[in-house]
NUDO-117064 format. One record per residue (C-alpha): residue in one letter; chain; x, y, z. Coordinates in steps of 0.25 Angstrom, whole numbers. Example, Ala and Ser with C-alpha at 12.3 -4.5 7.8 and 13.67 -1.06 7.14 Angstrom:
2
A_A_49_-18_31
S_A_55_-4_29
This chain:
372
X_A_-214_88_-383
X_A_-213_84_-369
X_A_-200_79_-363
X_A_-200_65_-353
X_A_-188_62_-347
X_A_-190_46_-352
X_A_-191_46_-367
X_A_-198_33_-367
X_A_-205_23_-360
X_A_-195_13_-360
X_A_-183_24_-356
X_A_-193_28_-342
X_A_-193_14_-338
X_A_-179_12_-337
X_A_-176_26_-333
X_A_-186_22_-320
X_A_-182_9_-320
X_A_-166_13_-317
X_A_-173_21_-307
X_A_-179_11_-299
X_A_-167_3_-300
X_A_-159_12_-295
X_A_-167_16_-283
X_A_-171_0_-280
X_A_-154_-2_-279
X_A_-153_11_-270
X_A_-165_7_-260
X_A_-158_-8_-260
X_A_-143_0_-256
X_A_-150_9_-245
X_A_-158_-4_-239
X_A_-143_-11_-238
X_A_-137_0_-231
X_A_-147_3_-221
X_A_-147_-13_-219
X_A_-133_-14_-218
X_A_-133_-1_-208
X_A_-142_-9_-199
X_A_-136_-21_-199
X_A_-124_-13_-193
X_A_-133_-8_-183
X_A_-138_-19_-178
X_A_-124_-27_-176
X_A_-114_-18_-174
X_A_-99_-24_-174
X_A_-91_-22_-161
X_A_-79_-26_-155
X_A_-78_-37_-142
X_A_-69_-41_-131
X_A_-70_-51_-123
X_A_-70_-48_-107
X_A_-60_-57_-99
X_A_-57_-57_-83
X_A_-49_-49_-78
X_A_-36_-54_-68
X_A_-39_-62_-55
X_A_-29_-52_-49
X_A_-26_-40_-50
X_A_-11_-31_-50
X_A_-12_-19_-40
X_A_-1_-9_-44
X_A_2_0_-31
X_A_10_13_-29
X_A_20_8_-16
X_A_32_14_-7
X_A_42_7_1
X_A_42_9_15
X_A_50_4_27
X_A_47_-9_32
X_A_50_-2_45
X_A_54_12_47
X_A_57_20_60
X_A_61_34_64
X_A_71_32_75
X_A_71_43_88
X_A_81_45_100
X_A_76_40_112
X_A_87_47_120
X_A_88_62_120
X_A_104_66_118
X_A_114_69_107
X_A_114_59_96
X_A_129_54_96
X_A_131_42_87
X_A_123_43_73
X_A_127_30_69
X_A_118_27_57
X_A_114_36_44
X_A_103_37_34
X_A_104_24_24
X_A_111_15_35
X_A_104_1_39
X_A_105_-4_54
X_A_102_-16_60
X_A_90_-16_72
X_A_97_-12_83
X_A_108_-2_78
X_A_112_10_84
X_A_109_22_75
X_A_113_31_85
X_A_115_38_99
X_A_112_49_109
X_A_121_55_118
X_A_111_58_132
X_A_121_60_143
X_A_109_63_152
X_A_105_51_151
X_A_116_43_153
X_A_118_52_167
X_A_104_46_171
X_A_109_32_169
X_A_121_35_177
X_A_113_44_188
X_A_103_28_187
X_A_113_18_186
X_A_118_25_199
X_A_106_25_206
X_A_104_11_202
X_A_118_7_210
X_A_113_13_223
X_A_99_8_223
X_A_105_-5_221
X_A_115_-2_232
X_A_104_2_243
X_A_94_-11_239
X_A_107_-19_241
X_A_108_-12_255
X_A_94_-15_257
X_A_95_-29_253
X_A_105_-30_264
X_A_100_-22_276
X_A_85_-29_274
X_A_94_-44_272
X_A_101_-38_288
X_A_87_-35_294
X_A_80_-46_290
X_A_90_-56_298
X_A_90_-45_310
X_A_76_-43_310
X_A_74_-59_312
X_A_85_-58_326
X_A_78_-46_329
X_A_90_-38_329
X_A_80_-27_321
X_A_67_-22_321
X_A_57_-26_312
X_A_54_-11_307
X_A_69_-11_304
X_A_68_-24_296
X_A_56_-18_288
X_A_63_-5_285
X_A_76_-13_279
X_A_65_-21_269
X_A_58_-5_265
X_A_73_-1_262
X_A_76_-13_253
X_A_63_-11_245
X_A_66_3_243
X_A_79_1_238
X_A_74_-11_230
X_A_65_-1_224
X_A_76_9_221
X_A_83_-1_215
X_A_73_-4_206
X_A_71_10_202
X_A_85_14_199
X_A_84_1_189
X_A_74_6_182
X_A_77_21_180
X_A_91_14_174
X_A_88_6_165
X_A_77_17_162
X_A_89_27_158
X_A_98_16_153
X_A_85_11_143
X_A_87_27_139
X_A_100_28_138
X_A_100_18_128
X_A_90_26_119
X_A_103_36_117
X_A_105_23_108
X_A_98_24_95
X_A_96_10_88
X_A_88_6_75
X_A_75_-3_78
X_A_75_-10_66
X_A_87_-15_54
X_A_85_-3_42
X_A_89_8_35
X_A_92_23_42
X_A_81_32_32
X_A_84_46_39
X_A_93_50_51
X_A_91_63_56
X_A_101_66_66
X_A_116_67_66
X_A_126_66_79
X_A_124_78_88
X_A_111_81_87
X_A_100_80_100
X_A_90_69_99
X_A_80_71_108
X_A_72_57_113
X_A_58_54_110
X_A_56_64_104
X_A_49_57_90
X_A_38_67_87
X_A_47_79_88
X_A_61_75_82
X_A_66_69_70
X_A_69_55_73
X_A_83_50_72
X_A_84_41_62
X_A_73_33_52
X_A_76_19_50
X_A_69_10_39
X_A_68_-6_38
X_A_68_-7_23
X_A_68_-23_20
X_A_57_-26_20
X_A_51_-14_13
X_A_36_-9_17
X_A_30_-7_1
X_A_16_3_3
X_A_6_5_-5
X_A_-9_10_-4
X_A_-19_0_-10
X_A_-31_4_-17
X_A_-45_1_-10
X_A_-48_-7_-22
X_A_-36_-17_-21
X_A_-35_-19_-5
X_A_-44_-29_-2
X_A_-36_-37_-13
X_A_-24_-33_-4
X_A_-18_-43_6
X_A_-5_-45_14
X_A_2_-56_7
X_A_0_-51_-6
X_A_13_-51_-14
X_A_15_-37_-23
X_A_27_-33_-32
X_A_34_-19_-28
X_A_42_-12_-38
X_A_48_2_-36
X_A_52_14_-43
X_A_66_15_-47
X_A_69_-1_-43
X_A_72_-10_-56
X_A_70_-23_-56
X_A_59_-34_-52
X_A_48_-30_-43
X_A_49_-34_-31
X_A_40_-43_-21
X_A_32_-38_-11
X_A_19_-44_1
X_A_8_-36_5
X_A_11_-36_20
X_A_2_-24_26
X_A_-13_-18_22
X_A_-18_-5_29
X_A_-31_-9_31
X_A_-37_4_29
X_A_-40_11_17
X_A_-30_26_19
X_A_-40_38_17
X_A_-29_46_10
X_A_-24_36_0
X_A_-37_28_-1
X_A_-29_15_-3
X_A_-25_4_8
X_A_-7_5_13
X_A_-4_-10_10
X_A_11_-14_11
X_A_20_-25_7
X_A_32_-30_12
X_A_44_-27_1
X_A_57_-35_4
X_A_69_-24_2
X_A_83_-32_4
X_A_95_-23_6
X_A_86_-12_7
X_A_86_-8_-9
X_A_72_-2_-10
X_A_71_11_-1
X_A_58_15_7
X_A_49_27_2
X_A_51_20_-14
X_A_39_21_-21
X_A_35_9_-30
X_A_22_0_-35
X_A_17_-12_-28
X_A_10_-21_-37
X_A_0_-30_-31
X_A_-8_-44_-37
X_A_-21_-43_-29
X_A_-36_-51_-35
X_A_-43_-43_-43
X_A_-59_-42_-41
X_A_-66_-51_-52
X_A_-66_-41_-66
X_A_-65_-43_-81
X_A_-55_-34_-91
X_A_-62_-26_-104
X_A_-57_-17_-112
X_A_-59_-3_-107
X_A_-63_0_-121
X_A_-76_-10_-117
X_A_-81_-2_-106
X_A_-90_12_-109
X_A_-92_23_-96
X_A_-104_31_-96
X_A_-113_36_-87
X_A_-118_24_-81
X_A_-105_18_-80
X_A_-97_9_-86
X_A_-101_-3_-95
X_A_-97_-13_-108
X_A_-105_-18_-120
X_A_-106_-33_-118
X_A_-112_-43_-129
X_A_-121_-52_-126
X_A_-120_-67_-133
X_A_-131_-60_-145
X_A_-119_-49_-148
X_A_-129_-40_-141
X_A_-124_-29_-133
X_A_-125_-26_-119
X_A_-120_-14_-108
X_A_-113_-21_-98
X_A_-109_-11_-84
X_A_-97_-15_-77
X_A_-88_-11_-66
X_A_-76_-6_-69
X_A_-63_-12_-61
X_A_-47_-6_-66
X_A_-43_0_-78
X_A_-33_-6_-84
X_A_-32_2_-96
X_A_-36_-5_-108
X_A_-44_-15_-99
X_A_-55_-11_-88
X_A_-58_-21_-77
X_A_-74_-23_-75
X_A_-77_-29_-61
X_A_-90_-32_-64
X_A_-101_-32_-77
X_A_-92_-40_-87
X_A_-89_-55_-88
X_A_-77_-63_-92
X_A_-79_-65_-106
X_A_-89_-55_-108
X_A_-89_-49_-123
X_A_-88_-33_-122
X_A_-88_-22_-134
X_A_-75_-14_-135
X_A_-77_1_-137
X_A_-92_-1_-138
X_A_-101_10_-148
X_A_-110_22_-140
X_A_-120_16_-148
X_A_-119_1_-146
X_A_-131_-1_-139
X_A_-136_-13_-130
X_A_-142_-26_-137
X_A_-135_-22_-149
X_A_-129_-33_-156
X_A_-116_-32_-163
X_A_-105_-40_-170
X_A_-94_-44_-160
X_A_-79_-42_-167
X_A_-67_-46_-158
């Protein structure tokens, strides 16, 4: 007897029923899957943002030190022995203060020896004056030659000359002599002195010696900082800044752009600008480093997250929908990195829609499903 594994006619037709059942319903799951899997292909979600303008303006944090507003190293004019320090490191003197004076006994010889020579030049043209006054009035009676007459008048304008002379080289000794007076130029503050009384001082003498003392004007203060090339044609004198400096509490303080350089520096690569920085009683010291904040116009840009923006090869661009949701690669121009935000300067519009964090393997003309 042979064995068949359907015992009868109607046992195979169920057993190959089932079967086709079950491979029908097992076809139908595959179909739904691979259906679904395209769907999800073809319209991928992904999550938007919406690009705004950026500021009209822009804040321009600087590295700054104060400087004088005037500042001069201070020589002796007189050669001598310095006799009278009247002034010390820290003081403040008024324009036209004596700091000190030299003792130049030579020198006040020569004004003697002068001032003598002066009395008897004056002495003879007085004699001239009247000997030639005598011969005029006896050359008109005849009482005198006329060569005598003539002789009288040379005499006079040699002493006259003399006089002159003996003028001059006094109040050439006395305008030195009064060099052995050391006076400040300007109101400010004595920032160094490097001599005490006793020591020699030798006049003009600026390249070679040390100079007397250095005075500084600090009110107003000179506030310097080297402005990046990017931000200096936005620069201009007038412009009001905030100064704040390390070490000072309290508010910043108000400051006016009042000098531009003009030329870019080789070494720095940035352009001085200074600002005038009021300074009453002196509080804020010169060489003190700080910032100088600066509100200049800012070139026209949007802001996107940083997350938007892909660098490759070719450069920098975004994924940008279109109004079909479709995909599209935008290149842009990247201006400041503001850390979360970038600036683009120029392939973005205000109000453009942009992908954030875009997939390797989104593609362009995809279209997806936008979530916020």
């Amino acid at each position: 007897m042979s064995t068949s594994p359907c015992t009868g006619t109607s046992s195979c037709l169920r057993f190959i029923s089932l079967t086709t059942l079950l491979l029908a319903f097992s076809l139908a799951g595959c179909d739904a899957k691979s259906a679904s899997a395209t769907d999800e292909t073809a319209s991928p979600q992904v999550k938007t943002v919406t690009v705004r303008a950026a500021p009209d303006t822009q804040t321009l944090v600087l590295p700054a030190t104060s400087r004088p507003g005037e500042h001069a190293f201070i020589f002796a004019r007189a050669t001598g022995i310095l006799t009278k320090r009247q002034v010390d490191i820290g003081d403040t003197v008024a324009k036209g203060q004596v700091l000190a004076e030299v003792s130049a006994p030579e020198i006040d010889q020569h004004v003697r020896q002068a001032n003598a020579q002066l009395q008897l030049a004056a002495a003879n043209a007085k004699l001239s004056a009247s000997n030639l006054k005598r011969a005029q009035t006896l050359v008109s009676s005849g009482a005198i030659a006329r060569e005598v007459y003539e002789q009288r008048q040379a005499s006079y304008a040699v002493d006259q000359a003399s006089w002159a002379a003996a003028t001059a080289q006094l109040a050439g000794l006395e305008e030195e002599q009064r060099f052995q007076i050391v006076k400040a130029p300007f109101a400010g503050v004595v920032s160094a002195r490097n001599v005490d009384d006793g020591d020699r001082v030798i006049g003009d003498q600026a390249a070679s010696t040390l100079p007397l003392f250095e005075l500084s004007s600090l009110n107003p203060l000179r506030v310097v900082v080297d402005a990046p090339q990017s931000a200096v044609m936005h620069i201009r004198p007038g412009i009001a800044a905030t100064v704040q400096f390390q070490g000072l509490s309290g508010p910043a303080m108000k400051a006016t752009v009042t000098r531009m350089a003009k030329n870019i520096s080789g070494s720095s690569g940035g352009m001085r600008i200074e600002l005038r920085l009021p300074n009453p009683g002196n509080r804020i010291p010169s060489g003190m480093a700080g910032e100088v904040e600066l509100a200049i116009p800012a070139q026209p840009a949007v802001l996107v997250p940083i997350s938007t923006v892909v660098q490759d090869g070719a450069g920098a661009h975004t994924l940008r929908l279109r109004k079909d949701n479709t995909v599209e690669y935008c290149i842009v121009t990247l201006g400041r990195n503001l850390g979360d935000m970038v600036e683009v300067i120029s392939g973005l519009g205000d109000g453009d829609t942009l992908v954030l964090s875009p997939n390797a393997l989104l593609q362009r003309n995809t279209k997806v499903t936008a979530i916020q």
